[in-house]
FITIFI-663002 format. One line per 8 residues: number of its first residue (from 1); for each residue z, y, x of C-alpha. Coordinates in steps of 0.5 Angstrom, whole numbers, plus 500, padded with zeros to 3 digits. Layout:
N
NUM	Z Y X; ...
//
This chain:
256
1	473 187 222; 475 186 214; 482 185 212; 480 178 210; 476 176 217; 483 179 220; 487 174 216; 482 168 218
9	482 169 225; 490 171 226; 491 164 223; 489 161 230; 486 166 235; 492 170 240; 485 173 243; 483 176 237
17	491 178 235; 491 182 242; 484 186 240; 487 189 234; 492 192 238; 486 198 238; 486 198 232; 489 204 227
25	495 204 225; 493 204 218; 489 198 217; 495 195 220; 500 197 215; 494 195 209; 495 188 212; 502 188 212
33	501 190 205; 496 185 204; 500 179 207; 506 180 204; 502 180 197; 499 173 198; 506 170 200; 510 173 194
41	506 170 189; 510 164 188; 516 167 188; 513 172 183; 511 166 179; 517 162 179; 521 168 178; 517 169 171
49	517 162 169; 525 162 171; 526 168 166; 522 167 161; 525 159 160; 532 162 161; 531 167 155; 527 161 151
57	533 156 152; 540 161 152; 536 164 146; 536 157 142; 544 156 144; 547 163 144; 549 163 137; 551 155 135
65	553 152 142; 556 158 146; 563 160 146; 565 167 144; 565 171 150; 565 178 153; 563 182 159; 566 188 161
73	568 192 167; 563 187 171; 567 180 170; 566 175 164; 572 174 159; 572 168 155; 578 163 152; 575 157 155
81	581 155 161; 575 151 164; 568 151 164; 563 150 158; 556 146 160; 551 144 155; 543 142 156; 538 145 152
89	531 143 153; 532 141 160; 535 146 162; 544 147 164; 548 153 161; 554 154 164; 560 158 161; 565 160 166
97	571 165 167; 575 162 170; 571 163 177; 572 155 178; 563 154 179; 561 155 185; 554 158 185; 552 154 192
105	553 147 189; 549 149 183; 543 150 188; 543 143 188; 542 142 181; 536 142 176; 533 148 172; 540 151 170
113	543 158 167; 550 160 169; 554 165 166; 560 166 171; 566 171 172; 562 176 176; 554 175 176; 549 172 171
121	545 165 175; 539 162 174; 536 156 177; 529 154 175; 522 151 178; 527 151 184; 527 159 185; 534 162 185
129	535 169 183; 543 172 181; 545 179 177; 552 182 178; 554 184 171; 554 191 174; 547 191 174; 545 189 167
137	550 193 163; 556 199 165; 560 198 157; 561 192 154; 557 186 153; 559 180 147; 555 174 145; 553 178 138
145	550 184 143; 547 178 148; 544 175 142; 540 181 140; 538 183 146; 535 177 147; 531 178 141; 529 185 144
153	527 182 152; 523 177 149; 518 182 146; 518 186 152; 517 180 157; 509 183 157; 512 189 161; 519 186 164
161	515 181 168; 510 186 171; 516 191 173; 520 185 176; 514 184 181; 514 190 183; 521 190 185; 520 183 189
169	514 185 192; 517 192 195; 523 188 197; 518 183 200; 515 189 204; 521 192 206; 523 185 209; 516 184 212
177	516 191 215; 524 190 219; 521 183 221; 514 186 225; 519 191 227; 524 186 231; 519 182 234; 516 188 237
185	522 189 240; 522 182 243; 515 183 244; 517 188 250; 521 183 253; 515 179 253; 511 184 256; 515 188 262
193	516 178 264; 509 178 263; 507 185 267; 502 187 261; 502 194 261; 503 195 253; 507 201 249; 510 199 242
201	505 201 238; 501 195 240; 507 191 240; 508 193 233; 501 191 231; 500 185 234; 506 183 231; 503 184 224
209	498 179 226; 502 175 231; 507 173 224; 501 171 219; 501 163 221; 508 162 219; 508 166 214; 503 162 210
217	506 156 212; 513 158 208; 508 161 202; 504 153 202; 512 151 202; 515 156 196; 509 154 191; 509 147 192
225	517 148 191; 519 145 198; 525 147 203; 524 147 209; 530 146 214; 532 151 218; 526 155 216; 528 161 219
233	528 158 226; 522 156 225; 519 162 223; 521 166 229; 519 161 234; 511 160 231; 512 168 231; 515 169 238
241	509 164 241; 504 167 238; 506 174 240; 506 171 248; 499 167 247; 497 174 244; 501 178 250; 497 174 255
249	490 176 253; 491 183 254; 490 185 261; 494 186 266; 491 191 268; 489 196 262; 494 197 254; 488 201 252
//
């Protein structure tokens, strides 16, 4: 059975999910692979976008409407004693040294770019993704070397986009990879209640299967860019069910 047919039938068949327990090791580790692809895309799409109209909009205020400012040994350091917000092409830039914004209230907020004592903010096409200062430079960074760093990673916007995706798909992996293997231990419960006589391995490949539903569902969610309360919840209860229905068609008698 392809990798395709496999996705299709894990969608729905607990039966088929307890069949690919015979399967390779291999193959299971490609649709891993394969899954997390499909459900990094809309964070890699909205991720980009974020970036690029981040860099548009900072780039057109940087030098008329942003305070002086410079960023050494990892914290913002400005003269401003309060925040400084403006709004750029439906876009929030924020200004603070002072450590009095919050990052969790600017989740509630549109499209916004913050500066903040210890980290760089971005908020856009509702996808959040946050830099310690630490990350983006070691030595001194000022307005005027912001300025002509942004000219520079316009232009490298063709490379630095592929290369952040790569960076969130081996994140994604290594998240989805820890997943599999927890609701596999789960999946031992499961077994020894149920008297099914399965090892790990087989756990371990259901599992892979056994997440495929939920993990599209929270896909479909993040492109059509809505939150899902207590989505982590959720995510392990489908998980868990479909692991037990999948559990229960093994027979009892044989795990080979």
């Amino acid at each position: 059975m392809n990798i395709f047919l496999q996705f299709y039938k894990s969608l729905f068949s607990p039966k088929d999910i307890a069949l690919f327990r015979h399967q390779g090791i291999g193959k299971t580790i490609l649709y891993v692979f394969f899954l997390t692809l499909l459900s990094a895309l809309p964070t890699v799409f909205y991720s980009g976008s974020a970036i690029i109209n981040g860099l548009n909009a900072i780039d057109e205020t940087i030098d008329s409407n942003l305070p002086d400012f410079e960023i050494a040994e990892g914290q913002l350091h400005t003269e401003e004693e309060v925040p400084v917000t403006l709004n750029k092409n439906n876009f929030t830039i924020i200004v603070d040294s002072t450590g009095a914004v919050d990052p969790s209230v600017l989740s509630e907020s549109g499209n916004t770019i913050a500066l903040l004592k210890n980290e760089v903010y971005i908020l856009a096409e509702g996808q959040e993704q946050s830099y310690p200062y630490t990350l983006l430079t070691s030595g001194t960074l000022t307005k005027n070397d912001l300025s002509d760093f942004l000219a520079s990673a316009e232009s490298l916007m063709p490379i630095i986009i592929p290369l952040i995706a790569i960076v969130i798909y081996i994140f994604a992996a290594g998240i989805r990879f820890i997943e599999i293997s927890l609701l596999a231990l789960a999946g031992l419960l499961i077994k020894k209640a149920l008297a099914k006589k399965l090892e790990y391995r087989h756990l371990w490949r259901m599992s892979a299967y056994s997440i495929t539903l939920p993990a599209i569902f929270f896909t479909i969610m993040s492109a059509l860019q809505t939150t899902v309360q207590n989505g982590a919840i959720i995510n392990w209860f489908v998980s868990l069910i479909i692991l037990l229905l999948s559990i229960k068609e093994v027979p009892s008698h044989s795990s080979k």
